[in-house]
C-alpha positions in Angstrom: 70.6 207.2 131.0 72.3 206.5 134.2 70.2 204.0 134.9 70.7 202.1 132.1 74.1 202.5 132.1 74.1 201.2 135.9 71.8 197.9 134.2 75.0 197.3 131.8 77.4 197.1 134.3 76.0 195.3 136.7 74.9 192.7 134.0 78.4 192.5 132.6 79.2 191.7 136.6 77.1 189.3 137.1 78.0 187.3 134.0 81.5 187.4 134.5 81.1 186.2 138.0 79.1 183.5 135.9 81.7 182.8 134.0 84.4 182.8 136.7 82.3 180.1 138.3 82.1 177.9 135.6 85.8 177.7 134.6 86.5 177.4 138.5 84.3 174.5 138.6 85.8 172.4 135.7 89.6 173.5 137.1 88.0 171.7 140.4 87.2 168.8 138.6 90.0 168.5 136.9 92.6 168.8 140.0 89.6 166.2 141.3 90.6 164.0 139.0 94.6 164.3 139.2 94.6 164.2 142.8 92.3 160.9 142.8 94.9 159.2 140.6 97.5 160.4 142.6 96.0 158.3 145.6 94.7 155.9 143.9 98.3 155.5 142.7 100.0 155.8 146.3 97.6 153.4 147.6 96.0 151.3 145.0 92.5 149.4 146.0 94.0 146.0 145.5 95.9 146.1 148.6 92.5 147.3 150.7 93.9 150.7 150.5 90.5 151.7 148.2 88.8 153.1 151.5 92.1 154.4 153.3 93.0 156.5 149.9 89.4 158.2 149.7 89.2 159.1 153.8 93.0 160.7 152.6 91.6 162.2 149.6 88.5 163.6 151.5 90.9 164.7 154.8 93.5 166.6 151.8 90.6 168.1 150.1 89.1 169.3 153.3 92.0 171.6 154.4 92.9 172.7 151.4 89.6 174.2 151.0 89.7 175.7 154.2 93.0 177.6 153.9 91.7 178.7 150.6 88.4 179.7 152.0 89.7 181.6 155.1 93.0 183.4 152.9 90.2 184.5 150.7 87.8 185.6 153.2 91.2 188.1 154.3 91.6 189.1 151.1 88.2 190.2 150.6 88.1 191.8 154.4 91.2 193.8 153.1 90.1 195.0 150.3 86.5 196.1 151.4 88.5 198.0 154.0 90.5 199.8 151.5 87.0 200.8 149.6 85.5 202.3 152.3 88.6 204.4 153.2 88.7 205.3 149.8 85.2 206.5 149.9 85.5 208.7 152.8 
């Protein structure tokens, strides 16, 4: 009975990691989108700026994901850390 009670919520995990995903992934495209049109508004492509706006897009982009990626990679750290403490 354990067992199957283990299968459930590890299931229930995994699908809501699933789902997490898949709303991250459309809120990406959709910031995507808005910061694109910010540039593209900023520097519009008639004045050669087309090129310029999407090396600035790409450089923007670029950082923010690695503050994000390395504040998360604390958080998790963290609260591994407080998991095993609690365990002992």
């Amino acid at each position: 009975m354990q067992e199957i009670h283990e299968l459930r919520v590890e299931t229930l995990s995994k699908m809501t990691d699933l789902a997490t995903a898949g709303f991250g992934l459309v809120a990406a495209l959709a910031w995507n989108d808005a910061i694109k049109g910010l540039f593209d508004y900023f520097l519009p492509q008639s004045n050669g700026g087309g090129i310029v706006a999407q090396l600035l897009y790409a450089l923007v982009v670029t950082i923010i994901v690695v503050i994000v990626t390395m504040k998360l990679g604390k958080m998790t750290g963290k609260a591994k850390e407080v998991v095993e403490q609690d365990k002992k």
